[in-house]
Rosetta silent file (secondary structure, phi, psi, omega in degrees, C-alpha in Angstrom):
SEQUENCE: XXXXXXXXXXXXXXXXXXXXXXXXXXXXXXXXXXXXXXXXXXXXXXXXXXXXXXXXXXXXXXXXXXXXXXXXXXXXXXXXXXXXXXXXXXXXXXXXXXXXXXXXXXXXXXXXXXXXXXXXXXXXXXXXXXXXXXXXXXXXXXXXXXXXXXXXXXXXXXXXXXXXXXXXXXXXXXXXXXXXXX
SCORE:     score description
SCORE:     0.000 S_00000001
   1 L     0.000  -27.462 -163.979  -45.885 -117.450  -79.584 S_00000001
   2 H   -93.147  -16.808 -174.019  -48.959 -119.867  -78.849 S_00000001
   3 H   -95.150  -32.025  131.706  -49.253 -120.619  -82.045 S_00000001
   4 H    24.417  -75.916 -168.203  -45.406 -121.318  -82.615 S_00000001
   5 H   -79.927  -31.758  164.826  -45.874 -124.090  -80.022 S_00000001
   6 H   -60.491  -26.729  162.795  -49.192 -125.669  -81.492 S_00000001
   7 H   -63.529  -52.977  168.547  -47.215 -125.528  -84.318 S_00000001
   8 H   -58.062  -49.367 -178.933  -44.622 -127.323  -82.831 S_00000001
   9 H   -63.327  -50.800 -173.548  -46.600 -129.864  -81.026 S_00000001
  10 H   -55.616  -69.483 -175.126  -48.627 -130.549  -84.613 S_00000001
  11 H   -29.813  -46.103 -169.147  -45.468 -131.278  -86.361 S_00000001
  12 H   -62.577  -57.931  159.775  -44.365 -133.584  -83.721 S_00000001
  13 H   -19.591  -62.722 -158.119  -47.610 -135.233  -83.591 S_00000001
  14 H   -69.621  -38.730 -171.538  -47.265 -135.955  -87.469 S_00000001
  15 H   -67.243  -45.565  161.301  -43.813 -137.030  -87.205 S_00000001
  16 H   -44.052  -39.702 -155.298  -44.602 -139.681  -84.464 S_00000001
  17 H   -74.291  -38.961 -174.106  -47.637 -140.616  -86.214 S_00000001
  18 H   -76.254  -49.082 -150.359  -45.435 -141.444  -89.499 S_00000001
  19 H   -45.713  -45.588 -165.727  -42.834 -144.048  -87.629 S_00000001
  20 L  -108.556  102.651 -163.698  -45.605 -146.614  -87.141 S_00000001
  21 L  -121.872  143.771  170.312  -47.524 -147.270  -90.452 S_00000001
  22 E   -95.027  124.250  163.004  -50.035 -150.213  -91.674 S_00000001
  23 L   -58.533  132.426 -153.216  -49.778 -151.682  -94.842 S_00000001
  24 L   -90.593  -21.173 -174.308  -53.594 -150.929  -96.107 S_00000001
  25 L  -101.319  107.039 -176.829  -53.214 -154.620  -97.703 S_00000001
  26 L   -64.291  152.997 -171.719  -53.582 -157.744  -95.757 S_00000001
  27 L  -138.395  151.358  175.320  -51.524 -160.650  -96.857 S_00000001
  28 L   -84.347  171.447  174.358  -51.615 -164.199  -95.752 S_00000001
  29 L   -74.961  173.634  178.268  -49.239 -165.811  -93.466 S_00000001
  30 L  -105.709  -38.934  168.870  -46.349 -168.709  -93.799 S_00000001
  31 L   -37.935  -58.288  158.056  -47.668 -170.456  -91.056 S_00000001
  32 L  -139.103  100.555 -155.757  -51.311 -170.792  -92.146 S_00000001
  33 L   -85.163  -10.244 -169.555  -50.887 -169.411  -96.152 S_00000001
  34 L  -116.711   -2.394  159.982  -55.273 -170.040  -96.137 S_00000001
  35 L  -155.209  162.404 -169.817  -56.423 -168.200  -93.422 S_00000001
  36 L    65.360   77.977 -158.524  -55.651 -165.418  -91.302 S_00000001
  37 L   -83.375  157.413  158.364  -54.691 -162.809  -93.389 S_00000001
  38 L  -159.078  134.113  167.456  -52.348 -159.528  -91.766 S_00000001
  39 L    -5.738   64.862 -175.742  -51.680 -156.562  -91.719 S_00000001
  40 L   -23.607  142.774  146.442  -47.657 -155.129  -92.069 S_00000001
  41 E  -116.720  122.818  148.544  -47.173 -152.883  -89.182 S_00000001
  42 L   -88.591   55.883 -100.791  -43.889 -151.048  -89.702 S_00000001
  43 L    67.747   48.004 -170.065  -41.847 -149.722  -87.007 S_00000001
  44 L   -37.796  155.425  111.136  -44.452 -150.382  -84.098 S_00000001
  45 L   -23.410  -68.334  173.952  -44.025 -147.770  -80.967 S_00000001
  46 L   -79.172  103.278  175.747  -45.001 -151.148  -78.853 S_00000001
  47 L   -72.840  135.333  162.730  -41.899 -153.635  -80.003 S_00000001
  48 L   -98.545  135.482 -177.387  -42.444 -156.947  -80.059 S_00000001
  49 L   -34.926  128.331 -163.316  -40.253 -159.189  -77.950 S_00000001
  50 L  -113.502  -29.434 -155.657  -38.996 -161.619  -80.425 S_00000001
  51 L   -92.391  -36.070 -166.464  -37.236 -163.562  -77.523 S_00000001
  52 L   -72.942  167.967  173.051  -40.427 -164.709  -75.054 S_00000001
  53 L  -109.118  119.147 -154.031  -42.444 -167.590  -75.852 S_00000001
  54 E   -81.837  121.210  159.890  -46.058 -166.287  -76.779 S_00000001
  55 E   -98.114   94.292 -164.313  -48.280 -168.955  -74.576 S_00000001
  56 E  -113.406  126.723  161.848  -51.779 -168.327  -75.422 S_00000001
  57 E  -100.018  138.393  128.413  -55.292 -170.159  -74.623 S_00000001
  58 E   -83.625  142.804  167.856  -58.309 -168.454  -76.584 S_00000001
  59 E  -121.217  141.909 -166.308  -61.407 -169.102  -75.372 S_00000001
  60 E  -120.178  122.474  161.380  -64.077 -169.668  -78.081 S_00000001
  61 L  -148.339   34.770  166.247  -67.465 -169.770  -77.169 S_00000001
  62 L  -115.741  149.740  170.878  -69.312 -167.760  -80.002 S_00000001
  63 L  -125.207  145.836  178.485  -70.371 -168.396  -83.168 S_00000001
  64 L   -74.769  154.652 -168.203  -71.642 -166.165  -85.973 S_00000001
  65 L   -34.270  -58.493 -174.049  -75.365 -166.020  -86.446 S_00000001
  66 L   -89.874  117.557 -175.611  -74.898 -167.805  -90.110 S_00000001
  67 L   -70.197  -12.909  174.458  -73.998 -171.494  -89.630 S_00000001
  68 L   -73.933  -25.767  170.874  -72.604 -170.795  -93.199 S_00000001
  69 L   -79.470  157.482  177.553  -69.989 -168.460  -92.257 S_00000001
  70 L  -111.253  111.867 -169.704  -66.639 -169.468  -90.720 S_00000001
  71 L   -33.510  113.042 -169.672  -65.979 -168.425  -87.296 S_00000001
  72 H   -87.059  -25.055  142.604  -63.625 -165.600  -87.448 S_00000001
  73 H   -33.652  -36.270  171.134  -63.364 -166.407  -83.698 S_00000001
  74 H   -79.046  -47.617 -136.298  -61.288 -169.864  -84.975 S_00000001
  75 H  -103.756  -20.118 -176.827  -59.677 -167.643  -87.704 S_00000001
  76 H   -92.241   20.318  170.443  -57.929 -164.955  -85.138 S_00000001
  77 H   -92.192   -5.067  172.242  -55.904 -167.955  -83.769 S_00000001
  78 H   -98.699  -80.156 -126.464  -54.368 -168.238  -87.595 S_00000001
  79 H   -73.062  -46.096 -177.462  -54.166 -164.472  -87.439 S_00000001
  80 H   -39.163  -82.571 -161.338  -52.350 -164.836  -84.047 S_00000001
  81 H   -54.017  -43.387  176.951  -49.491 -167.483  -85.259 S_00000001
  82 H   -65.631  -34.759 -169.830  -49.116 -165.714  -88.766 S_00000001
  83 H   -78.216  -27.410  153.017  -48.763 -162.154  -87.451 S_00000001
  84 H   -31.862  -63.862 -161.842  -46.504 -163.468  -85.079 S_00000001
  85 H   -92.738   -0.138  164.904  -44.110 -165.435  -86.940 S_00000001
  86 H   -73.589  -25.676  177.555  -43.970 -162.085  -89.802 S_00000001
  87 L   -72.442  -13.149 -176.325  -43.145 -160.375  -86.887 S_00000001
  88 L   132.021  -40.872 -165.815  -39.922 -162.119  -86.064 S_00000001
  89 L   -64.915  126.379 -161.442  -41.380 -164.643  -83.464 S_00000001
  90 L   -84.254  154.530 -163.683  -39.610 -168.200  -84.168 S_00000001
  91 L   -84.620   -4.447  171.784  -43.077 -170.916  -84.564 S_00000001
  92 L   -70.243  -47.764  159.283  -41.124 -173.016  -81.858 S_00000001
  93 L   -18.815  -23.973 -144.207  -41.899 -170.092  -80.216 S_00000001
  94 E  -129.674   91.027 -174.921  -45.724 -170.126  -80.654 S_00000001
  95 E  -141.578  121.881 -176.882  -47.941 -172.447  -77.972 S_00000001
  96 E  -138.981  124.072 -159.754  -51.251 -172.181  -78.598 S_00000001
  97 E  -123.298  133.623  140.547  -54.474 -173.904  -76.932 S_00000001
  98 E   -90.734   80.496  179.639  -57.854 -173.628  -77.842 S_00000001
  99 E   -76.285  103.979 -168.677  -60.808 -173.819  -75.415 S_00000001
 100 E   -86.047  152.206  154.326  -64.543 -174.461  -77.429 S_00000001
 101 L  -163.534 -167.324  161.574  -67.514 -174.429  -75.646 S_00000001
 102 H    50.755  178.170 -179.325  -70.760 -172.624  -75.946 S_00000001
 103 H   -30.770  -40.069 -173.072  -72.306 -171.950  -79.563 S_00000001
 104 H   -71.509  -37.539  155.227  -68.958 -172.107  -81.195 S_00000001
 105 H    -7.667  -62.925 -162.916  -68.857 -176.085  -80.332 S_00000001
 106 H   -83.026   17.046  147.457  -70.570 -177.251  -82.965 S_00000001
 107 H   -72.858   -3.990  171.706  -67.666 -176.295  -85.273 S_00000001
 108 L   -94.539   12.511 -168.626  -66.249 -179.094  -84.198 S_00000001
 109 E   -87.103  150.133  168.187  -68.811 -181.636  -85.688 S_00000001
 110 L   -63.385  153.818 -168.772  -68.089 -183.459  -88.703 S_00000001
 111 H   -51.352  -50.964 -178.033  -69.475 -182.311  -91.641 S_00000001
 112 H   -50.301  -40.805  178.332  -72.697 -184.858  -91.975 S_00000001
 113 H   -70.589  -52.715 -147.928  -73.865 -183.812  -88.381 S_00000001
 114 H   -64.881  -16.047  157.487  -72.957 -180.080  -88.668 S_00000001
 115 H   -62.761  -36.764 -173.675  -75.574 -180.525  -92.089 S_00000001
 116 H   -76.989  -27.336  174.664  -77.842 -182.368  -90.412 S_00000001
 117 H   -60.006  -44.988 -161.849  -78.022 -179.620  -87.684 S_00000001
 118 H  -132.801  -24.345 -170.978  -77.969 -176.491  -89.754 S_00000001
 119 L    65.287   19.639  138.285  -78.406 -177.686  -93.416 S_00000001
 120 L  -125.411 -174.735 -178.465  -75.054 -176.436  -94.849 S_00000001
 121 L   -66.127 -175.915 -165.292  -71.728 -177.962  -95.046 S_00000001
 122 L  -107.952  153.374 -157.323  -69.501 -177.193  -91.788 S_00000001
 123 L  -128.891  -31.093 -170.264  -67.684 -173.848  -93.206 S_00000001
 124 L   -85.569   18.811  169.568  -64.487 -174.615  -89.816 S_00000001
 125 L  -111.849    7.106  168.218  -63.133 -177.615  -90.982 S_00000001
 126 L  -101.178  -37.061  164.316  -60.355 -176.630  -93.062 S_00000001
 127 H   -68.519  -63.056 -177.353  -59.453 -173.798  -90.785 S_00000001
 128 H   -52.285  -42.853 -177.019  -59.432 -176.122  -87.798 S_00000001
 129 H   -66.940  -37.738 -166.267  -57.240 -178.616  -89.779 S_00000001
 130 H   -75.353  -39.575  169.619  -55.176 -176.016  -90.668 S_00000001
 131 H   -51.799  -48.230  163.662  -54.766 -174.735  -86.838 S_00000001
 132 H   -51.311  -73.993 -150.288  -54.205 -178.452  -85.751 S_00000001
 133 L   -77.815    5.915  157.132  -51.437 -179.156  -88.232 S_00000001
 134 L  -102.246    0.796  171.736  -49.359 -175.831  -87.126 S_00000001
 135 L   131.160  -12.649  177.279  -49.543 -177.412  -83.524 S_00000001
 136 L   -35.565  129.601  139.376  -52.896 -175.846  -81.965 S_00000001
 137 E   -70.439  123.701 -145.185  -54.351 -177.675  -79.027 S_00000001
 138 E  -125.293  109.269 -167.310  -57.779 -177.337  -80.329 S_00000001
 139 E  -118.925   97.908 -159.869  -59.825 -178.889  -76.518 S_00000001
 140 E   -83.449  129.421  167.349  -63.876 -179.068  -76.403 S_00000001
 141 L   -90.765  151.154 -162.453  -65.190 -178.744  -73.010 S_00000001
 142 H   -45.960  -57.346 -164.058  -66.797 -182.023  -71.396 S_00000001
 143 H   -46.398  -56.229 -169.636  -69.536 -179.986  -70.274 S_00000001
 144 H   -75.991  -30.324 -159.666  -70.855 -178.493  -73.255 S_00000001
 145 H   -83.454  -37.515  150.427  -70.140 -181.869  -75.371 S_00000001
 146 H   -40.522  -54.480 -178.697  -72.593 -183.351  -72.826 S_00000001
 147 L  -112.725   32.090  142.686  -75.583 -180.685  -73.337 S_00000001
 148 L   -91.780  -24.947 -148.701  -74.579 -180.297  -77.099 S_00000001
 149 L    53.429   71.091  176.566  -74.595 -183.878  -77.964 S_00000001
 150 L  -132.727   75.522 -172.185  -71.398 -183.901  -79.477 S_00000001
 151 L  -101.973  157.046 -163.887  -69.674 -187.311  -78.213 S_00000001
 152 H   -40.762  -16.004  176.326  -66.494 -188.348  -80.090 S_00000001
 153 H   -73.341  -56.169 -132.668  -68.340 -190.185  -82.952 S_00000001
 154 H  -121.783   26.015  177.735  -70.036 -187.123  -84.278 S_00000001
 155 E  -125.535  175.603 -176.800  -66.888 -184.854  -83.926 S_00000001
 156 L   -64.792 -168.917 -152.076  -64.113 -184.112  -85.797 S_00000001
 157 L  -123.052  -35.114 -159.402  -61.144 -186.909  -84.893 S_00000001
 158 L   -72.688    1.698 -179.378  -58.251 -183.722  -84.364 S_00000001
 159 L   -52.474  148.744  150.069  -60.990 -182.759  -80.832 S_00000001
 160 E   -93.592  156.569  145.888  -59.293 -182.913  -77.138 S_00000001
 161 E  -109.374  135.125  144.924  -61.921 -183.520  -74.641 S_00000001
 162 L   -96.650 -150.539  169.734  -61.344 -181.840  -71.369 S_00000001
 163 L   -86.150  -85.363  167.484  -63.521 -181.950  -68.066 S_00000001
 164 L  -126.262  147.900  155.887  -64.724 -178.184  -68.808 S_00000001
 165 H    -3.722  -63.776 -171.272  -63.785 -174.924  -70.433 S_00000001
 166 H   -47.690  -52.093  148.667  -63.381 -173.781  -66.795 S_00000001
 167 H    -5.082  -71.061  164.436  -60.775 -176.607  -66.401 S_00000001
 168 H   -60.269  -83.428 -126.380  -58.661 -175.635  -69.602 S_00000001
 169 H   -53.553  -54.846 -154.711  -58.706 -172.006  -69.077 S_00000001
 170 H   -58.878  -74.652 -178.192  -57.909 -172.278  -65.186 S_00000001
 171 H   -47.376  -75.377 -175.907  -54.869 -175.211  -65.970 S_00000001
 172 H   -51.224  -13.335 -170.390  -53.218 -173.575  -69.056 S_00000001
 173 H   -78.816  -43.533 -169.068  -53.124 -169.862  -67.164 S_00000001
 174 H   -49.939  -26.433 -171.652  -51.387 -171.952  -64.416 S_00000001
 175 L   -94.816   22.520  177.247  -48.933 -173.449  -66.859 S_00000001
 176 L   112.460   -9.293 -175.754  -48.428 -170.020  -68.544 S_00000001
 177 L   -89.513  167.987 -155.372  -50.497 -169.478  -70.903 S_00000001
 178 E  -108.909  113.274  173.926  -52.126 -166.010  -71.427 S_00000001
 179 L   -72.159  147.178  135.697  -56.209 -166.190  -71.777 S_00000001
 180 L  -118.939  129.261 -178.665  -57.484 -164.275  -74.693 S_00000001
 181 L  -125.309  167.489  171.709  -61.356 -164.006  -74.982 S_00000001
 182 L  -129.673    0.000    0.000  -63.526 -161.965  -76.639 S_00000001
């Protein structure tokens, strides 16, 4: 009889398990077709609303190790808007703020400083462009651009300046947006 029901339970298990399946191949998005590739999920358990308006600030303030690599921190805000709008969500839909500070800041320098700095090319500025020109507010804090040396000459031209990080983060949750950090 006990095993009957372990029986039962396994089956169930399996059956649940198949409704929500990942496509093993990532594909890019229509939103940003050059970065931020994702995953199909089919039939999700957790649905997504299709109807809300996703308001999201990330805050970025890491960078990978290798100044040569492209911050995959920058790259899940393309992952965001693309997985999104495959999902259903209309891109009017989709308001999205960036807050830099910390290490990842200096992805915003133009390419001759971020060489002169690290001695490669800047690896973020086609990702960044691409993030700007779906509608990203892409917003450097004051603070950091002060004890980075990164004043508006030596940054890219698509930068906000705020006061600080703290500043964005606090003032976009009030106006709705959702922090996501890592």
């Amino acid at each position: 009889m006990k095993l009957k029901y372990l029986f039962i339970i396994a089956l169930f298990a399996f059956a649940k398990a198949t409704t929500a399946q990942v496509d093993a191949k990532a594909t890019p998005g229509e939103v940003i077709p050059d970065f931020g590739k994702t995953y199909l999920i089919t039939d999700p358990d957790f649905k997504t609303d299709t109807t809300l308006t996703f308001k999201a600030v990330f805050d970025v303030s890491k960078a990978p190790e290798d100044p040569a690599l492209r911050n995959p921190y920058i790259e899940t805000i393309a992952r965001f808007l693309n997985m999104h709008q495959k999902a259903g969500v209309p891109i009017s839909q989709l308001k999205v703020r960036m807050a830099m500070h910390g290490q990842a800041s200096y992805g915003l320098l133009k390419n001759e400083f971020y060489k002169e700095k690290f001695g490669v090319d800047n690896p973020n500025i086609a990702l960044l462009e691409a993030i700007n020109n779906a509608g990203v507010d892409i917003i450097l804090c004051g603070q950091t651009a002060g004890a980075r040396n990164l004043p508006e000459a030596r940054r890219l031209p698509l930068t906000q300046m705020a006061l600080s990080a703290m500043t964005i983060l606090i003032q976009s949750q009030e106006e709705g947006y959702r922090m996501i950090a890592f």
